[in-house]
N, C-alpha and C positions, 0 to 999 in steps of 0.2 A: 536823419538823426541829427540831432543839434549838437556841439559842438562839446565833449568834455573836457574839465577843467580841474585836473587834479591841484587842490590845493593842498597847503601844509597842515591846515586841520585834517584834509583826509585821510593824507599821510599819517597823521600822528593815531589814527579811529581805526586806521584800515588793520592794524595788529593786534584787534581785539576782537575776538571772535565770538558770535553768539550761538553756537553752540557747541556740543565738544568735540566734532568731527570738522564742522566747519560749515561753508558756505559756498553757494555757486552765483555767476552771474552770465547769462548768454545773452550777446549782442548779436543782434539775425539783421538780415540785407535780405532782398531778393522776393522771391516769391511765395506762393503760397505752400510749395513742396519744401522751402526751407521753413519756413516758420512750422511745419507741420513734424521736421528733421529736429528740430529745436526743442518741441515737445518731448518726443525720442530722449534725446540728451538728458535733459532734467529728470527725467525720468529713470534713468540709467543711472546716475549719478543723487539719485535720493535711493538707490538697492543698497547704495553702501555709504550711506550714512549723513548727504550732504543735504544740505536746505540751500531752500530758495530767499537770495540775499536782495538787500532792499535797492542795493545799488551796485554799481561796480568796484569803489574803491574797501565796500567791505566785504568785497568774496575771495574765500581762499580756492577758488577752480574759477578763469575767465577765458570762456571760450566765445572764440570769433566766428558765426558760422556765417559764410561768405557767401559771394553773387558774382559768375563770370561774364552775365550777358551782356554789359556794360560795362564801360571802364571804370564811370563814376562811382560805385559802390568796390569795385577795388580798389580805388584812391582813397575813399574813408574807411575800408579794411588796415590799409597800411597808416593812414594817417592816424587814425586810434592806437596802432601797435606804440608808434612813437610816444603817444599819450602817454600809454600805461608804465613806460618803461621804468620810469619811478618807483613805480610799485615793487621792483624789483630790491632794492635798496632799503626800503621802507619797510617790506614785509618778505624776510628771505622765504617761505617759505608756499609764496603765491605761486599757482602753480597754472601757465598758459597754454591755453591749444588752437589753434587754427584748422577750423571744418568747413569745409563745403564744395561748393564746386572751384572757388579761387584754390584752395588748398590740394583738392587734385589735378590743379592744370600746372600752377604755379609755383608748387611745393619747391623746388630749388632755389628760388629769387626769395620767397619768405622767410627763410633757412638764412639766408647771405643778407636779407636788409632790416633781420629783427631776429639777430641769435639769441633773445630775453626767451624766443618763444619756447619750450618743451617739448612739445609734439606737432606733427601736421597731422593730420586725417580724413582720408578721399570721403567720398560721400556715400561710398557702397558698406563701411565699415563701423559704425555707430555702436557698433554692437559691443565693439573692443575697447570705446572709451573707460568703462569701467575699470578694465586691467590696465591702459597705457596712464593712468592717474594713478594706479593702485603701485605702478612702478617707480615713476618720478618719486612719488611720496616716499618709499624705501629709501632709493637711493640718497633721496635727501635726509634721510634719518639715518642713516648709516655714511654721511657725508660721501657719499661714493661721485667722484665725475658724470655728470649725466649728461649723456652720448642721445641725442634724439631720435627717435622710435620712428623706423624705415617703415614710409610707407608702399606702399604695393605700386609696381610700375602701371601695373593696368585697375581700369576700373572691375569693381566684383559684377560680375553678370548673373548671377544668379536674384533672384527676389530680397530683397535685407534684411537680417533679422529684427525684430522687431518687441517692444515692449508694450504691452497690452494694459498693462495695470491703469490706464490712462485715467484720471479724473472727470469725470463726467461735467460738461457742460450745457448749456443752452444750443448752440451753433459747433460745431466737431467738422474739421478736418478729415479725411479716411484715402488714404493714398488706392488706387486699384491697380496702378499699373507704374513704371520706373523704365526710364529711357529711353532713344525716340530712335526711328529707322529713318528717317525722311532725310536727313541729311542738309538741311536746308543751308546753303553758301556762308550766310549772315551765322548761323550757332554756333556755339558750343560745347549744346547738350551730350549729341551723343559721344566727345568724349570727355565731360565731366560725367556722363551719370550714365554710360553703356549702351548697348542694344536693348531695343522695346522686349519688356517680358511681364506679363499679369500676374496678377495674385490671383490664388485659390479663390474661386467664388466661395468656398462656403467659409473661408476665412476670413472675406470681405463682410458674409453675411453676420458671422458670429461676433466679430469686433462691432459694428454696427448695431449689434441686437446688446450686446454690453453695454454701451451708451447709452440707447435708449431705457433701458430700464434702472439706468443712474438720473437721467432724465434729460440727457439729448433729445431736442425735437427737429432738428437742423443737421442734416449732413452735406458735408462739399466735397463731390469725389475728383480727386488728385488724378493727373497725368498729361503728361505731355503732347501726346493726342490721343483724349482720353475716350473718342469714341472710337479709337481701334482696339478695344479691350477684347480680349477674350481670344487673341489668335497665340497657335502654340501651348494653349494649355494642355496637361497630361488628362486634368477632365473632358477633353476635348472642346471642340472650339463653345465659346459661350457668347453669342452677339451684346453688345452692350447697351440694347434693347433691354435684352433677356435679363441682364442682372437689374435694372430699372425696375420690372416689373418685381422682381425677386425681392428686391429692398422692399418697394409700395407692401407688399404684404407682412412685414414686420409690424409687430403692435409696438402704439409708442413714439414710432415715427410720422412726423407729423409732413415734413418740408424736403425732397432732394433735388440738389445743385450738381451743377455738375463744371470742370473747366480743365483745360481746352480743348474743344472737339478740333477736328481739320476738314478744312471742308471736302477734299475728297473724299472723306472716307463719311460722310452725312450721309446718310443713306433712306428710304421714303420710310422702312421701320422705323428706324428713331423720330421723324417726325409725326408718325402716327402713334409713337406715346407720349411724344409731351402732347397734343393734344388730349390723348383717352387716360395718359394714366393719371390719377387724381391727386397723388404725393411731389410731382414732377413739376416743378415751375415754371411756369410760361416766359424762361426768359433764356436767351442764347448768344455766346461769348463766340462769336464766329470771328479770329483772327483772318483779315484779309490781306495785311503790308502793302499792298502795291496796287494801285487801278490799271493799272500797266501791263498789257500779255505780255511784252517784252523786257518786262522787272519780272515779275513774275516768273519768266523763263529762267535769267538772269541768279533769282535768287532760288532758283531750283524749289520752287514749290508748284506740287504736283496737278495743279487746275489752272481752270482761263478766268476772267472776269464774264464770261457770258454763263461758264458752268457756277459759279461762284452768285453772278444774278439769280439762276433758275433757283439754286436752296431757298435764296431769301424769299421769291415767290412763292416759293410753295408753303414756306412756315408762315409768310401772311394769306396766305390764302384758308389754310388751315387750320390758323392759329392767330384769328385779326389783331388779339389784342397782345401780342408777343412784342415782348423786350429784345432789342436787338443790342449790341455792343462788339466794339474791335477793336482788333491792332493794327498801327498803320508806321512803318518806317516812312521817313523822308530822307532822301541825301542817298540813297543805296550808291553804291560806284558807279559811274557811266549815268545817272541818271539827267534826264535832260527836261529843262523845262517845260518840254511839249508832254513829258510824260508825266512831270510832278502834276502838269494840268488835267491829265486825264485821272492822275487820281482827285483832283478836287470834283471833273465832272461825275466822280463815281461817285463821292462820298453826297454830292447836293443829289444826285439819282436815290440813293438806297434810306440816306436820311436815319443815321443810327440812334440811337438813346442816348449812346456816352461814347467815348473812344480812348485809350490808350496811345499817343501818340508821341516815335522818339525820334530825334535824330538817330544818323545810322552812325554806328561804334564799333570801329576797327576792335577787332577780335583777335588777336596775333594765330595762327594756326589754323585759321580758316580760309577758305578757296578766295571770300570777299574781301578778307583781310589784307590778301597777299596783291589784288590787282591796285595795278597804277593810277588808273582812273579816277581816285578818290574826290569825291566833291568837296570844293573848299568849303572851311567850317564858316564863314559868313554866310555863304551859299543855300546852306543845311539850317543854320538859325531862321535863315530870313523866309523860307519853304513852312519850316515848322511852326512860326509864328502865326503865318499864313492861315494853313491848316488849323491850326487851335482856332483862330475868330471863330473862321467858318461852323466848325464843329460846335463851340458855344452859342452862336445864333441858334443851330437847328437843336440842339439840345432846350434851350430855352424856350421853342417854339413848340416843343414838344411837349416841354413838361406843364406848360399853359393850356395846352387839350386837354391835361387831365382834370383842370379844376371842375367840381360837379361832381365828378366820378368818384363813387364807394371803392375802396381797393380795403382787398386782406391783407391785414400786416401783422408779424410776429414782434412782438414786446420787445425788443431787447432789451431795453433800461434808460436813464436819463439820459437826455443831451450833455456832454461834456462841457458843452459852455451854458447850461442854464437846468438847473436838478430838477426846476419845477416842470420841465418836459418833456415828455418819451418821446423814444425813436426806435423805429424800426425799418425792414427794406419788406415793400410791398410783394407778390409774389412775381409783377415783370421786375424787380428789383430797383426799384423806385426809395430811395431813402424820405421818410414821412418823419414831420413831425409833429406833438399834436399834446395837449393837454390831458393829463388824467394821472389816476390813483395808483401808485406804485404797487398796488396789491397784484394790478393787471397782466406786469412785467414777467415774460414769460409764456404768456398765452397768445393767443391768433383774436384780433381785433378787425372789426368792422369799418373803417375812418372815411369821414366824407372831405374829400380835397378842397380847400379853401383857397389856395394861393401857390403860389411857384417861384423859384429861381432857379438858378444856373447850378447849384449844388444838390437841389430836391423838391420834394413839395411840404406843403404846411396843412394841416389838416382837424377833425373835430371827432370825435367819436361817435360813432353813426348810431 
């Protein structure tokens, strides 16, 4: 996010309101389960009356919905808090909240380095934003002290409630599952967001079947490790096969995604329906972190690199023309040159599409966090550096095989930097771009590959 700049015009704009309840504005960090948390929100906050504001300095509700997996999106969490603080002066009657997973780890230190703020709110409890606004706002018209709304020690373990009215679009979000059991050294999912718990398949199904027939053709199903879905349901267990297949027979639905599976739990079911089912897209986000059995062990994630090889085998064997893509930490504690190199030897072996690639980021309250070992941050720069060439070479070398090759792609809409061009993500999820008539936009296209770079391919309508 680039850098906000409250100026004194904004200051002077920000206390004019367009409409007569007012306005909101959500700044989201993180991933795909906050941006999809963020939906939620607005959503919630248009039941009682607020609109969606064009920017931040003219919304009377600004909520921060946060990101703890990294520090750096906590440092521009807080680094915005101070931004905004003006607002406070400018516009008594601006009313702040702090959501997400920063907000359930961290809620004591936000309290104490930004008392401008009104509320915290863990990430299990979205449901309540409606009332903890609907309170501040009283007490501020009744000029009452406002004392900030205790949030819950623990996270809610139960499924979230949830707002359905959702706006129908092109590409849809649809969470299946909330919280992770794995424990993995490095996180701090399971306690910002609980123990692993699924949603109702047929409440998966019904939200899903509501979009589509607003005219979603595109679902992306949310969770943590999202192919452990279906264990502990009261429906009894439901393989994450089984909802796949369940979705494909929805009319309407054209495309489903899915992110992030774990490789333990890939199982030969799931890969014998991204090949057979035909809504299912031939393309797989297999988080790997470490080429290292001994990182690996380390950061307590539950496979080797030989069982972690054999998946990718078998989805190319199965599936020749499969999209691969991962996560890869560099720097983990203790980690030693010999081992950052076996992740490079794994990464030139398996030869991914795209990769995700971070330094590793002390986590305060985690097992990783807490050891001594930590790699020095030159150390972890000069690894990651590293790793990125590598990974852009073979990404480029990749997307150069595609030139020739017809791929299906859905419309999105223009290029951001040039209107005269559609884009879209092919079904190994191949970003294309390509000339043609906006009328298209929207629909599944035929495109013959023309050309390549390091960000996508270029393409012609076939």
């Amino acid at each position: 996010m680039s850098q906000i700049v409250v100026s004194p015009r904004d200051l002077l704009n920000a206390s004019r309101p367009k409409t007569q309840r007012g306005t909101y504005y959500i700044q989201t960090w993180g991933c795909q389960m906050n941006e999809e948390d963020s939906e939620q929100m607005g959503l919630y906050l248009e039941t009682i009356g607020f609109e969606k504001a064009d920017n931040i300095t003219q919304a009377h509700v600004i909520l921060l919905n946060t990101c703890s997996v990294r520090r750096k999106p906590e440092d521009k969490a807080f680094s915005l808090l101070g931004e905004i603080e003006p607002l406070r002066w400018a516009k008594p009657d601006v009313i702040i909240g702090v959501c997400g997973c920063m907000a359930q780890a961290r809620a004591d230190e936000i309290r104490r380095r930004a008392p401008h703020v009104d509320f915290v709110l863990g990430t299990g409890d979205i449901g309540q934003l409606p009332a903890l606004v609907e309170e501040v706002a009283q007490k501020r018209r009744f000029q009452k002290r406002i004392e900030l709304p205790e949030r819950k020690g623990n996270v809610v373990e139960d499924v979230p409630q949830r707002h359905l009215g959702r706006t129908p679009k092109l590409k849809a979000f649809v969470p299946i599952q909330y919280g992770c059991d794995k424990f993995c050294t490095f996180c701090i999912v399971p306690t910002t967001r609980g123990r692993e718990r699924s949603r109702p398949t047929l409440d998966i199904l019904d939200e899903v079947a509501t979009l589509t027939t607003g005219g979603t053709k595109e679902v992306t199903l949310l969770g943590q490790t999202v192919n452990s879905y279906g264990k502990n349901l009261l429906e009894g267990r439901v393989p994450f096969s089984s909802l796949l297949w369940q979705l494909n027979d929805l009319p309407g639905l054209e495309r489903i995604r899915y992110t992030s599976p774990y490789p333990r739990d890939f199982r030969a079911d799931l890969i014998d329906t991204i090949r057979d089912c035909p809504k299912v897209m031939e393309h797989v986000h297999l988080p790997m972190q470490s080429g290292d059995d001994a990182m690996l062990k380390e950061m307590h994630r539950l496979y080797t690199v030989e069982s972690y090889l054999e998946i990718v085998q078998k989805l190319r064997k199965q599936i020749p023309a499969i999209g691969l893509t991962t996560d890869i930490i560099v720097g983990f504690p203790g980690e030693t040159e010999e081992q950052f190199a076996n992740t490079l030897s794994i990464m030139e072996k398996v030869r991914f599409d795209g990769a995700f690639m971070f330094a590793y980021s002390i986590r305060p309250g985690t097992p990783a966090g807490d050891r001594i070992d930590q790699v020095p941050e030159k150390v972890k720069k000069e690894r990651l550096a590293r790793l990125i060439a590598l990974q852009n070479t073979i990404t480029c070398e990749i997307n150069e095989a595609y030139v020739g090759r017809t791929l299906e792609v859905l419309i999105e809409g223009p290029s951001p930097k040039n209107p005269k061009i559609l884009q879209g993500y092919s079904r190994e999820f191949k970003m294309v771009h390509f000339e043609g008539p906006i009328e298209r936009i929207g629909r599944v296209a035929e495109v013959r590959v023309t050309g390549s770079q390091l960000w996508g391919l270029r393409g012609e309508l076939a």
